[in-house]
N, C-alpha and C positions, 0 to 999 in steps of 0.2 A: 368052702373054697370059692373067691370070688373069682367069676368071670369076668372078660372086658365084653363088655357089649360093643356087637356091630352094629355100627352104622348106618342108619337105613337109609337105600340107596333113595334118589330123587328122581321121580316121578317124571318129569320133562325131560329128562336128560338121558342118550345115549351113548352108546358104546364108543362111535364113529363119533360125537360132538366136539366139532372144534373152539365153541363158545370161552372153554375157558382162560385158553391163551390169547386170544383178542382181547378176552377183558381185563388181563395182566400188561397187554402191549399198551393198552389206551388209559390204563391208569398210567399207567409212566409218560405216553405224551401229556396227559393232564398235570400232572405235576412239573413235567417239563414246562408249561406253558402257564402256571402259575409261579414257578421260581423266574422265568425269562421275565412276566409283569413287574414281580418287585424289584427283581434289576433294576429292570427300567423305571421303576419309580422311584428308587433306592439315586440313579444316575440321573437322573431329571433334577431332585431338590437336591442333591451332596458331588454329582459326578463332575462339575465344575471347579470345588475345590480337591476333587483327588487325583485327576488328569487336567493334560491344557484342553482344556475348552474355551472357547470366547469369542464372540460377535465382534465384526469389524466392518469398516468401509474404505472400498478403494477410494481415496482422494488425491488432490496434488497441488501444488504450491499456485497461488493465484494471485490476481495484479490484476488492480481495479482500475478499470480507467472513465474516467470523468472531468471535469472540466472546473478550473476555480472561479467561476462567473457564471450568476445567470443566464439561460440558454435555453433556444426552441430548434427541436431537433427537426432539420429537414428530409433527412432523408439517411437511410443505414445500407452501409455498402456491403455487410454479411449479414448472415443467418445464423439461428444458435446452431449449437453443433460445428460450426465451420470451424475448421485449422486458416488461421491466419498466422503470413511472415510477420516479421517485426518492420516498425514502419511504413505497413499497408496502408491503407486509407479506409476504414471500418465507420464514420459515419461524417455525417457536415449540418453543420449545425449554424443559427444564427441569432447574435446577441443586441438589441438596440441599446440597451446600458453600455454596452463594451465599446460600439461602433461611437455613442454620444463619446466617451470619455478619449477616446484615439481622436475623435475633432476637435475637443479642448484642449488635447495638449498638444496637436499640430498647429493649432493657431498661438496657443501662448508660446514654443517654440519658436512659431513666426514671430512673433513679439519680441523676443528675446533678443531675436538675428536683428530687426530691425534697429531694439536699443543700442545693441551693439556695434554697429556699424555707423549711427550717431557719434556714440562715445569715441573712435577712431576718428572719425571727422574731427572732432571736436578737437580732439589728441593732436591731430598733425595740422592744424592751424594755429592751436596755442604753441605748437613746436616752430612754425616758420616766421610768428610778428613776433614770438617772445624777442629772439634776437632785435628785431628793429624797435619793437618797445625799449629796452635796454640802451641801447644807442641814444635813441632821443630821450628818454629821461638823464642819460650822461649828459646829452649837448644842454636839456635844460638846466643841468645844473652846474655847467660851466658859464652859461649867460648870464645865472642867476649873481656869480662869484664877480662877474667882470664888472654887473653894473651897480654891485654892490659897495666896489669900488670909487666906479664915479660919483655914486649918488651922493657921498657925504660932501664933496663938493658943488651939490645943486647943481648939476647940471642935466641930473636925469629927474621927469616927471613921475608924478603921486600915477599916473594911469598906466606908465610902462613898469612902471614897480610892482602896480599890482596883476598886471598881464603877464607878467613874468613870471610871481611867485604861482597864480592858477596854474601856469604851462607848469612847473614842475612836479607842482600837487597832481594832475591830472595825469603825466606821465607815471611818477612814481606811480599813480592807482592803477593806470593798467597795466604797469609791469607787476603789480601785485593780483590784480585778478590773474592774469595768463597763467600765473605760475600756479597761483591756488588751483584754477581751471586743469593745467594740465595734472597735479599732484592729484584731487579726485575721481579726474579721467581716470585715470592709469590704476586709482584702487574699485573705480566702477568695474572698469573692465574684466578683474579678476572675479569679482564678484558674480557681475551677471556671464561670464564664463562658467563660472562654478554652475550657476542656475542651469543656462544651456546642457551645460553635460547631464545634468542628473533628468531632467527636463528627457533630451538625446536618450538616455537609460531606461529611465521608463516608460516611454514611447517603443519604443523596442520589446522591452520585455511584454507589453500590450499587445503589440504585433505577434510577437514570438508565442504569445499565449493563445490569442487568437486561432494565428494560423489562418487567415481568409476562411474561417472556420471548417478548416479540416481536420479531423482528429484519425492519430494514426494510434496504432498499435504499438506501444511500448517495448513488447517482446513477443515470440512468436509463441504461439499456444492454440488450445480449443478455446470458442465461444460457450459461455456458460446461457442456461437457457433461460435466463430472464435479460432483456434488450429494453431499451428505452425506442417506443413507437414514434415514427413519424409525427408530428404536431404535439408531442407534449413537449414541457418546458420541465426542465432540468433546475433543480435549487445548486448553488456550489457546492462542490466537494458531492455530490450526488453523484453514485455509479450510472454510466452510460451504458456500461455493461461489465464483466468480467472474464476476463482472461486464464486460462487455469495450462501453465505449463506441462511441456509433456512428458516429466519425469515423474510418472504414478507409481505411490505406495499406500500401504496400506494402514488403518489406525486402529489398533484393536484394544477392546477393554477388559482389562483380565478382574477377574472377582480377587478383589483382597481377601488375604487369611488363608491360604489352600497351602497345600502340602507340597505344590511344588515349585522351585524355580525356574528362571525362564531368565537367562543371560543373553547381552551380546553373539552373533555369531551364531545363536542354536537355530537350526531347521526346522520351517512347519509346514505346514499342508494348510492349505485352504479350500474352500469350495464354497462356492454359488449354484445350488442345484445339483445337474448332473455334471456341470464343469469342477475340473479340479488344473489348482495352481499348485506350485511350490513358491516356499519366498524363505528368507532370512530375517533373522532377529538383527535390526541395526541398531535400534536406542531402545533401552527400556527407562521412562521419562519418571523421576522420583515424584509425581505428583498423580491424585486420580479427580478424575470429573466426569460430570454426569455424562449417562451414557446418549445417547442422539435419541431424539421422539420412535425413531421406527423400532428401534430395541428397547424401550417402555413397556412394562408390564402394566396389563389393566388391573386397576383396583389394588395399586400397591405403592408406597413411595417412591418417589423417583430416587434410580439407583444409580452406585457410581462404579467406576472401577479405574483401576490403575491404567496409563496409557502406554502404547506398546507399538513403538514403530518400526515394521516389514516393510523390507525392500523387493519387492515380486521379482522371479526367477526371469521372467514376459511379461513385462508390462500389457502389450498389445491383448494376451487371453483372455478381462478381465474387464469391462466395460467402467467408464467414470463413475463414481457415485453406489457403484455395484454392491449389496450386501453379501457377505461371506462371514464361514464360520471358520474358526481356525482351529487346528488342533496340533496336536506333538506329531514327530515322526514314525509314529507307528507305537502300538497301546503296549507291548511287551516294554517299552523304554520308559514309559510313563510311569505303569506299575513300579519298574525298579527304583525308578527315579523320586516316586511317590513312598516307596518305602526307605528308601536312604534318608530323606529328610524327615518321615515321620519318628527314624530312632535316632535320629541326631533333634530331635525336639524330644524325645524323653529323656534322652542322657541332661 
């Protein structure tokens, strides 16, 4: 008959020893604490395509303002950071190309008035002798008609005959210039009219660009924090600085290919640190691009993701330029939402 052998008791160990339920409790924190690891390792490389996760920045719509002509900044009437109205005065500036070309065209202006005021001259004198040139080229050619008569009877001379005929010749000629005179007056005038005005236009819009070089603010906004310094010179079309309106949202880049979708209208959560926003889904943009340098991973291609425009709940909670992570409304909805579309992709 076999017996079961006992167990032979262990040598360190007593009756009262509580050792061995501690070492039953701390293996299960251990394992707890190695399955919580690969979570998180498991949610670090895949947890992006199975909930919303995704890196964004609060931005807002901006308006460059700059100048279309060379220019040396004298002096800026804000600082970055500052809220300017529209229409302010944010800097003054001064151009010697700009100021040369407004003195050439105020003096060929002058020029113009000048021709012009010639050609009226010109105009209302051929208007007041034309009539007497007329006259006297009629009376010379009624003397011509009279002694053309007598003369076949010899009794007019060879030197009133030909005094006669110049007077008519010379009259008819200046009733022919006056009249030509006044016919190109009158098409000068249109002419350098036309010149004037455009001349007048673009003087103005030189001015108007100008501004005694004051540049206002476009629209009212924050000051973006790069300004153009006192004593540099500005190329055209060069920002002076930018303007960033004050209706901030936010731009988030979701990783393509993930299990969930993300519509119009859906709620999320944001955070920057220990702050937390809410915001909505207003556009989801059918295009993705690369994500901004400060969400670049080292040592790996640059990556992209689809873009995702939130409207924040407060704008105000939520600094310009601010990084935040975004996520769904709560991880129970995710999950669900993460498994409705995983078996609508097997079907």
């Amino acid at each position: 008959m076999i017996r079961r052998l006992r167990r032979a008791p262990v040598v360190d160990t007593f009756g009262n020893d509580a050792r061995a339920a501690k070492g039953r409790f701390g293996q299960w924190v251990y394992l707890a604490l190695i399955a919580a690891f690969f979570l998180w390792v498991g949610d670090l490389f895949v947890g992006s395509l199975l909930r919303l996760r995704a890196d964004g920045l609060v931005v807002a719509e901006h308006v460059s303002v700059a100048v279309p002509f060379a220019a040396q900044v004298i002096q800026t009437e804000t600082s970055p950071g500052a809220v300017v109205e529209a229409g302010s005065v944010v800097a003054r500036v001064s151009s010697v190309a700009l100021a040369q070309d407004i003195a050439l065209l105020t003096a060929r202006n002058a020029d113009l008035l000048v021709r012009r005021l010639e050609l009226e001259r010109e105009t209302r004198v051929a208007e007041a002798v034309l009539p007497v040139a007329r006259h006297r080229a009629g009376e010379a050619e009624t003397a011509l008609r009279k002694i053309e008569s007598y003369r076949g009877a010899g009794d007019i001379g060879l030197t009133l005959w030909m005094q006669t005929l110049r007077d008519r010749f010379e009259t008819r000629e200046r009733v022919a210039e006056l009249s030509a005179s006044l016919a190109s007056a009158g098409d000068a005038l249109g002419v350098v009219g036309g010149a004037i005005g455009d001349a007048t236009t673009a003087l103005d819009d030189l001015r108007g660009a100008y501004g005694d070089g004051l540049i206002r603010a476009p629209v009212a906004g924050t000051v973006g924090l790069r300004m153009a310094r006192p004593g540099e010179v500005v190329s055209p079309g060069e920002p002076l600085l930018v303007l960033y309106r004050p209706e901030r949202f936010v731009l988030a880049y979701l990783e393509t290919g993930g299990l969930y979708t993300v519509q119009p209208g859906d709620p999320v959560e944001l955070s920057s640190g220990f702050v937390q926003a809410s915001g909505v889904v207003s556009d989801v943009l059918p295009v993705a691009d690369q994500l901004p340098p400060e969400f670049q991973k080292t040592f790996q291609p640059r990556q992209r993701g689809q873009v995702v425009r939130i409207t924040l709940a407060d704008p105000d909670r939520l600094p310009l330029f601010a990084k935040v992570t975004v996520s769904g409304r709560g991880w129970l909805s995710d999950l669900v939402s993460s498994a409705v579309a995983a078996a609508a992709t097997f079907r």
